[in-house]
N, C-alpha and C positions, 0 to 999 in steps of 0.2 A: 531404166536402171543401168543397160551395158554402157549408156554413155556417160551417166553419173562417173563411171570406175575411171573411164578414159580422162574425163574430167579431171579428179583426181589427181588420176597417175601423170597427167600431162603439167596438175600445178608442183606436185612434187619435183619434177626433173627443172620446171623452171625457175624454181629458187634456189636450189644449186646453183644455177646459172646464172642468175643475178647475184650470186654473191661470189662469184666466179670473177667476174669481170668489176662487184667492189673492191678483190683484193688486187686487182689489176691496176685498177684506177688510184687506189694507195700505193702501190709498187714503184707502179712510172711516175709519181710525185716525188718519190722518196730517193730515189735513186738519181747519183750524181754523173755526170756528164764523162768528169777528167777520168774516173776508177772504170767507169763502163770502157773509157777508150784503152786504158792500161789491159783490161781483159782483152779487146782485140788483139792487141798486140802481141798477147801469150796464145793468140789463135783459139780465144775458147768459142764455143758454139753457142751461135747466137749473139754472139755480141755486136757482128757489125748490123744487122736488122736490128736490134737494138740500140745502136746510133743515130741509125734512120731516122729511128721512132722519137727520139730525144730531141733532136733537128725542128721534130715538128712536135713535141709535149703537148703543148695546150690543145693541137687538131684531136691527138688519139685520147688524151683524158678526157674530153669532152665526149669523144666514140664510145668510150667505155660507160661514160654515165650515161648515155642513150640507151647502150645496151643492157644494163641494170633497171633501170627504169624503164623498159618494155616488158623485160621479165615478168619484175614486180607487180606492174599494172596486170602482166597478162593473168600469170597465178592470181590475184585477188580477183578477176572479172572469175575466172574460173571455178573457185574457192563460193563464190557468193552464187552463181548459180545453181552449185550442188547444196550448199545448204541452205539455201531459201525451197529447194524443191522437197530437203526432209524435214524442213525444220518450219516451214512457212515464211511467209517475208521479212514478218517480225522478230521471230527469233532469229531466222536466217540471216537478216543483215548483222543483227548484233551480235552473232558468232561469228559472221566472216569479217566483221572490223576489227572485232577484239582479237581472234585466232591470228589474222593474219599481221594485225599493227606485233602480237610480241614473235611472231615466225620472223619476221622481217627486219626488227630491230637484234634480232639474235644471231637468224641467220645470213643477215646479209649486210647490216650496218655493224656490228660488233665484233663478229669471228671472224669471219673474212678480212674486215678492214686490219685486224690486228696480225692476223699472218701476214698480210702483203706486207705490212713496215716490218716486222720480223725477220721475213726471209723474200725482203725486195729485190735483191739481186737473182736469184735463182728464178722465184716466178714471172718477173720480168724479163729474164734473158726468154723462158720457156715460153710464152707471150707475144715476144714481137713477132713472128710469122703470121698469128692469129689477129694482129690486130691489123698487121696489113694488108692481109687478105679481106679481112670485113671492112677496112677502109678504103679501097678499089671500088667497094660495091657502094658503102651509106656515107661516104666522104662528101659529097653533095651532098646529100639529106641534110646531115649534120650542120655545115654550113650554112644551109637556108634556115635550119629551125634558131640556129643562133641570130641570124640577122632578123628573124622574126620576132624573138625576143629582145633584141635591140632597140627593136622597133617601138613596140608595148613599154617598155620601160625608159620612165623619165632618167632625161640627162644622156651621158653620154655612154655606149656601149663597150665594152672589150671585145675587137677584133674577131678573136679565136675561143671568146666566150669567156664568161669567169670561174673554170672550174680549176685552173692554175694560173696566181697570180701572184705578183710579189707581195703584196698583203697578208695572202696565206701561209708566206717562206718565212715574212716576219712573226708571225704566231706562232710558228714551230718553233722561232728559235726566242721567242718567250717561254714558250712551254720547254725546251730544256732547260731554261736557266731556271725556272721554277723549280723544276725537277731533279737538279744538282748536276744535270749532265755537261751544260755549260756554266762557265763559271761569270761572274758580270761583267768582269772586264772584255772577255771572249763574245760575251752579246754583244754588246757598245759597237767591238770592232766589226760584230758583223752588221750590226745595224749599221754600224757610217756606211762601208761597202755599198749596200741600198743608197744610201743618201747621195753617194755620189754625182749619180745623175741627178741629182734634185738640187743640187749645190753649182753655183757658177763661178766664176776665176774671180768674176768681182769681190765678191764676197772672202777670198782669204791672201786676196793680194797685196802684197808691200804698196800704198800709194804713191805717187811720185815725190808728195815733198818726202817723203821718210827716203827715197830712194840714194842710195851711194852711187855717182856716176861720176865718168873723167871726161877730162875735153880731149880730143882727136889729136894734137895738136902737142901732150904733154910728152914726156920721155917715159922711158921705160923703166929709168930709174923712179920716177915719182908713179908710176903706177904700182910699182912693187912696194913703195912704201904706203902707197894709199889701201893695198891691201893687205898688207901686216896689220896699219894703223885699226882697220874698220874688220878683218877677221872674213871677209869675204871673198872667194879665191874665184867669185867671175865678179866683172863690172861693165854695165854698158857703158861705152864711149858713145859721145856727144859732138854734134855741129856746131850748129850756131847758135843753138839753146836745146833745154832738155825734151823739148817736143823735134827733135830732129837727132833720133838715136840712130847712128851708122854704123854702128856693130857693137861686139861683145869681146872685151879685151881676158885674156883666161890669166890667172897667175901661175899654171905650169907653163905657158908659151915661154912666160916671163923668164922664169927663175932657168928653164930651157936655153935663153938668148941671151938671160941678163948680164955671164959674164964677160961678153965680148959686144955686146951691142947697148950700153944701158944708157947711150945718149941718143938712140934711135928713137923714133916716136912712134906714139902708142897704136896708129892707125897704121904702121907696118906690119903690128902683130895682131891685130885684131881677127876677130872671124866674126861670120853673116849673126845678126841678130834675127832671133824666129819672134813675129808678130801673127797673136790673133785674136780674136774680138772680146772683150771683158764679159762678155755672155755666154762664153762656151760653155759646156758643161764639163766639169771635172772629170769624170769619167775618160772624156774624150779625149781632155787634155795630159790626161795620164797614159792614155794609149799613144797619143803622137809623140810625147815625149820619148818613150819607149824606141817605137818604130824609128825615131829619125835621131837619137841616143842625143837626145841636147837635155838639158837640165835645168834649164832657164828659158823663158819665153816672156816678150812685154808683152802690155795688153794694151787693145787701141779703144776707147770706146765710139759711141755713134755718131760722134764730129771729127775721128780722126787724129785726136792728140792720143798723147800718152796718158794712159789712164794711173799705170803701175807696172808693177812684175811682180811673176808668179814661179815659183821654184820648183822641183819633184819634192822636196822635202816640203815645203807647203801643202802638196796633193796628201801626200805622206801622215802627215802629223792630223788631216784628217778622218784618217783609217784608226792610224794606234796613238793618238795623243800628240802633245806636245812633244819633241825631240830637241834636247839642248844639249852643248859642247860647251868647252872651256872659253869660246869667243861668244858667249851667250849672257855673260853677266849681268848684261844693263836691259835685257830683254822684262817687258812687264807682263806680270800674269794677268791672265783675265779675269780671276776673282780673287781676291781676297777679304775673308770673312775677318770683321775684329768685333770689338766687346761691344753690347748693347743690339746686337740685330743689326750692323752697320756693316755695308760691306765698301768695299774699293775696287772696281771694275776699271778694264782698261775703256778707253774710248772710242775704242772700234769693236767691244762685244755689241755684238747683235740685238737689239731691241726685245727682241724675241726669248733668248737667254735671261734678258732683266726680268722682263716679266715672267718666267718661269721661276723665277731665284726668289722673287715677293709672291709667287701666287696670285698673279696677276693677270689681267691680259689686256697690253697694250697693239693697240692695233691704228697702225697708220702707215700706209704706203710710201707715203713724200719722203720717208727717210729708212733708214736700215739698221745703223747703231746707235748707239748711247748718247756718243761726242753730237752727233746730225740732230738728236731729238734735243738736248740742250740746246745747241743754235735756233731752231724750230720755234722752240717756248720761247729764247729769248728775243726773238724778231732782231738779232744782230750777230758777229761774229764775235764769240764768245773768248773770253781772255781766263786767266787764271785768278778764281777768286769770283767768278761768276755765280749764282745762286740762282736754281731755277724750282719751283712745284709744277708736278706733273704725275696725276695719275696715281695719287698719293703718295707722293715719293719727293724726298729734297735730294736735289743734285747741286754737287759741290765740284766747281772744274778746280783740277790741280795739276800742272805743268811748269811752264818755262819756256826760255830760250833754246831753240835748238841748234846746231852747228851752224848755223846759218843768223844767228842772232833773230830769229823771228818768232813771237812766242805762239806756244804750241799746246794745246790742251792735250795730256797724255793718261790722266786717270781722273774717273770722277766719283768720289764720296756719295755714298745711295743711302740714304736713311728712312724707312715709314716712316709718313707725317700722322703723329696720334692724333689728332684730330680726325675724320674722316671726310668734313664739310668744309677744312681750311681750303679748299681748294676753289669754293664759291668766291671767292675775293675780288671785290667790284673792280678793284684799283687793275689796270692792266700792266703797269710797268711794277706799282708798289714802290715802298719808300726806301731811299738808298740809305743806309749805315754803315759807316765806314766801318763801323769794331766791327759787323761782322764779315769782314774780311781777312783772309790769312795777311797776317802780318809779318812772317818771317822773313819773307825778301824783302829790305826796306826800298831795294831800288823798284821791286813790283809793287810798293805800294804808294811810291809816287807818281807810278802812272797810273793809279787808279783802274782798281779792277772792277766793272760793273759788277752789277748787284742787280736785280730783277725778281720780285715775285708772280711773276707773270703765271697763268694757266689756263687751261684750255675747257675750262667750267667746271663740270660737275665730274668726280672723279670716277672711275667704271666702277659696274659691280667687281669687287674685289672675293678670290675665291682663296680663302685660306692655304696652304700647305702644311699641316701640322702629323711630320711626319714620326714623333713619340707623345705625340697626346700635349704638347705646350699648351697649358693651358693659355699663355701672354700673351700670345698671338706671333711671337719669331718664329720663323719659319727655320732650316738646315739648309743648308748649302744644296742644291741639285749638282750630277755631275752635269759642270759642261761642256758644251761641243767647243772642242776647240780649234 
């Protein structure tokens, strides 16, 4: 019986303790990097062993949930001893699962978790000594049971374990926006933030035909008119063609030299152009931007030419939106919704976008945006006035000539195809008709603009979006990335 008590007394102290170290493990989740550093700096206690601890998050959230989960384990072995010895086995076990599943969900998954986010800065500054002092000792432990569990578990593991992970920081900041704390535009922006490293340059950069550039060669006066004309106040200069860019001519150098130099050429005033690979990841390329204060960078892809260019206001406008000025006029939005469930999408939205915007899911690697999957179906390069099915959807290219006289698919018309089995269509080219072809450009319509009903079999399962109950089947606009 004297050890019954000890028993006991030793589970009592240890579920404090496991939930000691749950408010801990909510604490250092919750608590932000930049505010903990600002306490240094006013010299509060604790704060820089609290930077430490930050430094390495994922090592000591992991420490903490060891040491909660030793607790826990220990108090129910203990718990289940004393009461199978007054209770017998049978009832004994079934008081110490039931006793300790609601001690535990009370006392150490509930209260505790809800102080640490409460008052995470306080219990966390008061914490970090504690935690690295037990991490001197079980920081090994810790590390082998995680690569143990790595190990057991299909696929691939988290490093430093999964008990802080960017998946987690996106829930939270679902659960404020649910909860009114954030508001949805303020998610969005945090969520792009996340996105950024998941986003490459390729994916939002000006490509090269769209690109403004000058030849090396020109005056100073005709590069100051080319960027009044075009509203763009840097422009790469050019060699011998646009895959041979020798620098980056600025319009303050210009407007700087233009009045006493304006018959000097363009390659007097130019500066170094920065190149780097159309793979980078945004993230990065917003940090080098930064560090080496340029604001323009071209991109090289994996043979070496010019892929495009990528701006900071490009990086940018993937955080808080689109950003437009008064030289932004002829700029095309990425969706626009009109009558009937029809939308107008530019030709560089993301495949991925389209399918979110029908409720859909298109999935095919070999391409990226909208304009790439119209060429794709249509097995040719695609003109304005093109018609393609795909994936229950009619695409309609609509463009033009662009400065360069070359025509250029710039928006294409997305309509559900009501049918849902049109898409079985034996014919691979299908039959050409001229009526339906836009006829307003008479000179586009004597070059004749293909026609194709081409598709790629049977259409996917299709997954509704019916985000007020339409009964019709039109989906609402999602927002998109843009």
């Amino acid at each position: 019986m004297p050890d019954d008590v000890w028993f006991v007394v030793a589970a009592l102290v240890l579920i404090p303790i496991g939930g000691l170290f749950a408010a801990v493990d909510a604490a250092i989740t919750t608590v932000s990097m930049a505010r903990v550093e600002d306490m240094a700096k006013e010299q509060r206690a604790g704060a820089v062993r609290l930077i430490a601890v930050l430094h390495g998050r994922a090592t000591y959230v992991g420490l903490a949930v060891l040491m909660r989960v030793t607790s826990e384990t220990a108090a129910v072995a203990l718990m289940t001893l004393v009461l199978t010895d007054w209770l017998g086995v049978g009832w004994g076990l079934f008081a110490a699962i039931v006793g300790m599943a609601v001690v535990s969900f009370v006392a150490v998954g509930v209260g505790p978790r809800t102080l640490g986010r409460q008052h995470a800065y306080t219990i966390a500054l008061s914490s970090a000594i504690v935690l690295q002092g037990i991490g001197l000792l079980l920081k090994p432990l810790t590390r082998l049971l995680i690569m143990v569990g790595n190990a057991v578990t299909p696929g691939k593991g988290f490093r430093n374990g999964p008990f802080a992970t960017e998946v987690e920081l996106r829930e939270v900041v679902d659960l404020a926006e649910a909860s009114g704390v954030v508001a949805a535009d303020e998610r969005r922006m945090i969520q792009s933030v996340f996105d950024l490293g998941d986003t490459n340059a390729r994916e939002i950069m000006v490509p090269r035909p769209e690109m403004i550039w000058i030849e090396q060669d020109k005056t100073a006066a005709q590069a100051m008119n080319l960027a009044v004309r075009s509203g763009h106040s840097r422009i790469p200069v050019i060699g011998e063609n646009p895959d041979d860019i020798v620098g980056v001519v600025y319009l303050k150098d210009l407007v700087a030299e233009g009045g006493r130099s304006a018959s000097a050429h363009v390659h007097d005033f130019m500066r170094d152009a920065e190149f780097i690979p159309d793979s980078k990841p945004l993230d990065k390329v917003l940090a080098d931007m930064q560090r080496t204060r340029n604001h323009m960078a071209l991109l090289v892809d994996e043979y070496g030419g010019i892929a495009g260019l990528v701006t900071i206001e490009d990086v940018l406008e993937e955080i808080v939106g689109e950003i437009t000025d008064e030289y932004d006029t002829d700029e095309v939005a990425p969706i626009e919704e009109l009558e009937g469930g029809s939308y107008r999408v530019s030709a560089r939205l993301p495949v991925e976008d389209l399918g979110e915007l029908f409720g859909i899911d298109i999935d095919d690697d070999e391409i990226e945006t909208v304009g790439g999957l119209l060429g794709l179906e249509l097995g040719r390069v695609p003109l304005p006035g093109a018609r393609v099915e795909s994936n229950g959807l009619l695409l309609v290219a609509e463009g033009g000539p662009n400065r360069r006289g070359r025509q250029r698919i710039t928006t294409l018309l997305v309509t559900r195809v009501d049918d849902p089995d049109v898409g079985d269509t034996s014919s691979a080219d299908g039959d050409r008709d001229d009526t339906d072809m836009p006829t307003s450009d008479p000179a586009q319509s004597d070059r004749g603009a293909e026609y194709s009903m081409s598709s790629r079999g049977r259409s996917q399962v299709r997954e509704q979006v019916r985000r007020h109950g339409d009964p019709t089947g039109d989906t609402t606009r999602s927002e998109d990335r843009t």
